[in-house]
C-alpha positions as CSV (number, residue, x, y, z in Angstrom):
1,X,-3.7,14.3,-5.9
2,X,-0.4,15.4,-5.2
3,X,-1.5,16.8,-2.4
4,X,-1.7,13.0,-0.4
5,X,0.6,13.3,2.3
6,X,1.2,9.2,4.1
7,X,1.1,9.2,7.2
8,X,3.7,6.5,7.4
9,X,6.0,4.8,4.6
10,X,6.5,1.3,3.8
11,X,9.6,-0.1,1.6
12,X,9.0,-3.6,0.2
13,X,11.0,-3.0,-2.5
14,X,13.3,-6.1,-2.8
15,X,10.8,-8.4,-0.8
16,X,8.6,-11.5,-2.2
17,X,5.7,-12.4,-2.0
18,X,3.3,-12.9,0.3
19,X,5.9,-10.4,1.9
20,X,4.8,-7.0,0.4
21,X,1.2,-7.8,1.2
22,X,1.5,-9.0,4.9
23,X,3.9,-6.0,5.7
24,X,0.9,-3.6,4.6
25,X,-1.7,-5.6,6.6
26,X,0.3,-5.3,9.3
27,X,1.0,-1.4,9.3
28,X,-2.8,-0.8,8.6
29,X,-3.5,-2.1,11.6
30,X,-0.8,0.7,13.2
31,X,-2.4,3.6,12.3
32,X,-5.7,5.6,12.5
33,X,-8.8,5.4,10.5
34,X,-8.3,8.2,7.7
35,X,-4.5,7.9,7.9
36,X,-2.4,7.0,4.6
37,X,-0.4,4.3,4.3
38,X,2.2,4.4,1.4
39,X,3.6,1.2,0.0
40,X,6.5,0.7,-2.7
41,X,7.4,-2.8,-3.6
42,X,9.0,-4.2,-6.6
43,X,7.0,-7.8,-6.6
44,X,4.9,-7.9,-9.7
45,X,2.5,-9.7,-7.7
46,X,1.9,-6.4,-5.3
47,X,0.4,-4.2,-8.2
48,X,-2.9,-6.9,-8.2
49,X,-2.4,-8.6,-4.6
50,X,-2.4,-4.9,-2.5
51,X,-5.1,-3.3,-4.4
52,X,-7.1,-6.2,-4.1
53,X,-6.8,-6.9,-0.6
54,X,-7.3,-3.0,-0.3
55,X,-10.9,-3.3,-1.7
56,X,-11.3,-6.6,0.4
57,X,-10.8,-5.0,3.5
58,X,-12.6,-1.8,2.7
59,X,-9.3,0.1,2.5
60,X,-9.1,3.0,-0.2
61,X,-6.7,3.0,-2.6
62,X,-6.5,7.0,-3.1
63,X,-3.6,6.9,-5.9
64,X,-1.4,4.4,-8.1
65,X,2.3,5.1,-9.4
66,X,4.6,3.1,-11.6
67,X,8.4,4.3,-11.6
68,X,10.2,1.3,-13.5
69,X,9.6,-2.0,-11.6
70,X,8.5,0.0,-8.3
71,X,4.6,0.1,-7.8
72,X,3.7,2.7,-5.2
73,X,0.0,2.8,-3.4
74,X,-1.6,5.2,-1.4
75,X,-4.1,3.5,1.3
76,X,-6.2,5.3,3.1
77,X,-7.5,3.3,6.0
78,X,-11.2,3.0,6.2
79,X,-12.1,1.2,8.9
């Protein structure tokens, strides 16, 4: 799957929550139906909040990445 090209970024690293997970529902809305969204945050809240909200909002989480506190997602946008 390193093939998954985003087709925009989001850097959340530093920020709180709710802040990493309203800044993602917020881009999803910005882009296309089977675009990718790529999050990073730093909030050990993000690594169950985004995921969850993903499968909530029948969003697919196409890949998960730890790099030392930075969780990065992959969402592709469903619907």
């Amino acid at each position: 799957m390193s093939d998954i090209k985003p087709y925009v970024q989001l850097d959340c690293v530093g920020l709180f929550c709710p802040i990493p997970l309203a800044r993602t529902k917020e881009e999803i809305e910005n882009i296309d139906i089977g675009q990718i969204l790529k999050v990073e945050a730093d909030d050990p809240t993000a690594e169950l909040d985004i995921p969850g909200w993903a499968k909530r909002a029948g969003h697919k989480v196409l890949r998960f990445e730890r790099s030392g506190q930075i969780v990065i997602f992959w969402i592709e946008k469903m619907r």
